[in-house]
N, C-alpha and C positions, 0 to 999 in steps of 0.2 A: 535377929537371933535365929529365925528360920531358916537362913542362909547360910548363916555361920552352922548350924546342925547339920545342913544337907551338904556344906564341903567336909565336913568334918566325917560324915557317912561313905562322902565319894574319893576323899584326899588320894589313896593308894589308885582307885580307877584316873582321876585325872592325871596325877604324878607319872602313871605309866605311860598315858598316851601323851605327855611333853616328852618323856625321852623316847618312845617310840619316835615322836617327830621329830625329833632333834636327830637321833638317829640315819631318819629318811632323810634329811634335808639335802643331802648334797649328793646323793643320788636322784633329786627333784632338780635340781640345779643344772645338773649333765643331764637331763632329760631334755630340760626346756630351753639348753645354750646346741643342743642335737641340731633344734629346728630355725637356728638365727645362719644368717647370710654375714661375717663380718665384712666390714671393708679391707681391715690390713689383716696382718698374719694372724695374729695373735683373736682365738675367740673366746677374751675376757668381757666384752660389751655387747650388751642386747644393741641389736642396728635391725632387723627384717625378718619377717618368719620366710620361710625357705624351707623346701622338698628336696633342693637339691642334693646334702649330703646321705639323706635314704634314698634316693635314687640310682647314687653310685658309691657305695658304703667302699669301693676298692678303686676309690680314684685316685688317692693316695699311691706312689710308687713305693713298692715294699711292704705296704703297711698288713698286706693280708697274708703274704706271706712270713710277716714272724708272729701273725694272728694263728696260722693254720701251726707254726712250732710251736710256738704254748701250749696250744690244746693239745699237739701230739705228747708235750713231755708231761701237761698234765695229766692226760689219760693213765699212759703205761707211769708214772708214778703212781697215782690212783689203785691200779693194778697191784703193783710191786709194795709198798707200803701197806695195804690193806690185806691181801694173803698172808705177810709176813707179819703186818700188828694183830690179825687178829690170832695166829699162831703161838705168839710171844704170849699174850693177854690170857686164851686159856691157858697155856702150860703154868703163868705164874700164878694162877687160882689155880685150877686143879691140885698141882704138882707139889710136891714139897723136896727141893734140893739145895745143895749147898749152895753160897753164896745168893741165896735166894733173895733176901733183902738188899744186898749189894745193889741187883741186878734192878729193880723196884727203883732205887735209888736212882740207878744211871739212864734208868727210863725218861727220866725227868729233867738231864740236864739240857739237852738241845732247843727242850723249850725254856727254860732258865735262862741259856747260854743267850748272850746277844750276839746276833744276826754276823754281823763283823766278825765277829772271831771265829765263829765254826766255818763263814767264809773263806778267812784267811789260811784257817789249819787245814781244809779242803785244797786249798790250794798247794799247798805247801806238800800235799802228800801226792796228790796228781803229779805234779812238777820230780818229784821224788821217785816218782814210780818209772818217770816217761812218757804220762800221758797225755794226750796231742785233746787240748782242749775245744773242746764242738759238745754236739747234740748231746752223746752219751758219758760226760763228766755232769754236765747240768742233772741227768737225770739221776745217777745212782747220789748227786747232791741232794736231787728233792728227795730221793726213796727215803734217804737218812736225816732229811730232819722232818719230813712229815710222817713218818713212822714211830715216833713220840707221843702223838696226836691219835692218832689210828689206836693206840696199844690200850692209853687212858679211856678213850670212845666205848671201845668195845669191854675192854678189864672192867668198869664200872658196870654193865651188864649182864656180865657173864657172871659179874658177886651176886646182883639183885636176884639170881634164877635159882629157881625151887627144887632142887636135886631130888625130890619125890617125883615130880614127872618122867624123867628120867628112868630111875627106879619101876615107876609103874610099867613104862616103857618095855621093861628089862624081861617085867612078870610075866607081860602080855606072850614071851618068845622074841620080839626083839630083838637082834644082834645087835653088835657097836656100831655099825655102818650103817645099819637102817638105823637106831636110835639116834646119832648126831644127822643125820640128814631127815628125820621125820620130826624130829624131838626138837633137839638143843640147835640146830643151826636155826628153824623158824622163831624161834624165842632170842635167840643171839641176831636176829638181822638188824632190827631197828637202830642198835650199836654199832653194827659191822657198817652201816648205810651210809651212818652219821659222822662217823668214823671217815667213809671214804667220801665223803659228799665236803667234810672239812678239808680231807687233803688233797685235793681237786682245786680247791680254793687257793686254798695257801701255793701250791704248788703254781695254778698260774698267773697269782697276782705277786710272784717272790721277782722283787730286782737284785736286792744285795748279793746272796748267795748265788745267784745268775749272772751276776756281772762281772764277780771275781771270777768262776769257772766257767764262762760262756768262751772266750776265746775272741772267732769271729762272727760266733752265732749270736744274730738278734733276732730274741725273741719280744712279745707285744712290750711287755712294762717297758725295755731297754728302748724301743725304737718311741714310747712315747713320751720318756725320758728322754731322748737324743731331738726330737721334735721339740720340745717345750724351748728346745735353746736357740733353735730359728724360729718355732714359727705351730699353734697346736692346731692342727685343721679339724674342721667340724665331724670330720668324721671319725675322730676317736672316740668324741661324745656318744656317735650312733653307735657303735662297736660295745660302749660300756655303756648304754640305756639296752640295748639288745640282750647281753650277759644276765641284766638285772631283771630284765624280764623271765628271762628263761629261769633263772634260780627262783622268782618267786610263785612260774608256773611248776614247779619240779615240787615246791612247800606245796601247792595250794591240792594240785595232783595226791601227792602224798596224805595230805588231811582230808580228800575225799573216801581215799582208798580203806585208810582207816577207820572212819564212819562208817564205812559199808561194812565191814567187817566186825565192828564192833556189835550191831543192828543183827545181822546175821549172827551171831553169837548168842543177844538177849532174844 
């Protein structure tokens, strides 16, 4: 009976840390298949622990360079998407204009939409226009659908904020310029972050909508997409146990900063 109490007290704390793990699991997987030596192409089987693949994480032909165009298109997507969601996001709080719900509306479809299809109509409209498929169709493809993502991020935010600070702001002498740059832009980042910290993501782990308007350009997902059908070498595992590091120093970073901050405030 004291068992049956004490899960019954913990159910929600254990329940979260099985999907927390479930979660992590197959990023634990590509961690510890990072450090095995196989014998054939393919590293589906533990066979040896092995340094070799961190020792030459670009022994791979190709492999760093459609690693180094990822990150380029994720960056300036990041960029472009996040200026522009977070532009969209206040004007559609602030602002009151026609078609305003429309617009609300159509915010929403690219993530609704499946992948395929805004692929194909991307396509469709590049090919339409004239345009010689490379680097910069993939990218005004990320701008446009991870700018969906970015709008929600930040819009959600921008609702929760206390239009009296601002105000106070206003009383203090304040101008518009100082007031969104003293004021609303430090209260808006944590959305605007999150916002671009999601579309970084999506932007460099997108194959579909990459593969229809890539052209000749391989970037990472494609070439380890194009691998998996000879042959996946260990060092893509290192490449994506590396990413996963960095993203969850970039969280851990972030929740000290906040700490500090918070401490300094009380």
């Amino acid at each position: 009976m004291a068992f049956v109490n004490w899960l019954k007290r913990k159910f929600v704390v254990i329940a979260g840390l099985l999907t927390l793990g479930y979660l992590l699991l197959p990023n634990v997987v590509v961690t510890v298949f990072s450090f095995n030596n196989p014998k054939g192409r393919f590293n589906y089987e533990w066979q040896q622990f092995s340094l070799d693949a961190w020792k030459d994480p670009c022994g791979v032909a190709d492999m760093c360079g459609s690693l180094s165009i990822s990150l380029q298109i994720a960056f300036w997507a990041t960029i472009g998407a996040t200026v522009l969601g977070t532009l969209i996001a206040f004007a559609l709080v602030r602002y009151r204009f026609r078609a305003r719900g429309a617009v609300n509306s159509l915010i929403f479809l690219p993530m609704a939409m499946p992948e395929v299809v805004m692929a194909a109509s991307l396509l469709t409209l590049f090919l339409n226009m004239g345009a010689q498929l490379g680097f910069w169709t993939i990218l005004i493809a990320h701008i446009m659908f991870c700018l969906s993502f970015v709008v929600t991020a930040v819009k959600a935010r921008v609702m929760s904020m206390d239009p009296r600070l601002e105000q106070a702001a206003q009383d203090l002498y304040a101008g518009p310029f100082q007031t969104f740059i003293r004021v609303t832009l430090p209260i808006a980042a944590p959305g605007i972050a999150a916002g671009a910290l999601l579309a970084f993501a999506l932007s460099f782990d997108d194959f579909i909508i990459t593969n229809f308007n890539a052209g000749s350009t391989v970037t990472f997902p494609m070439f380890v997409w194009g691998s998996a059908q000879r042959g996946t070498p260990v060092q893509i595992n290192v490449i994506g146990t590396a990413m996963f590091l960095v993203a969850v120093l970039l969280v851990l970073a972030s929740m000290v900063i906040s700490n500090r901050r918070n401490k300094q405030k009380a």
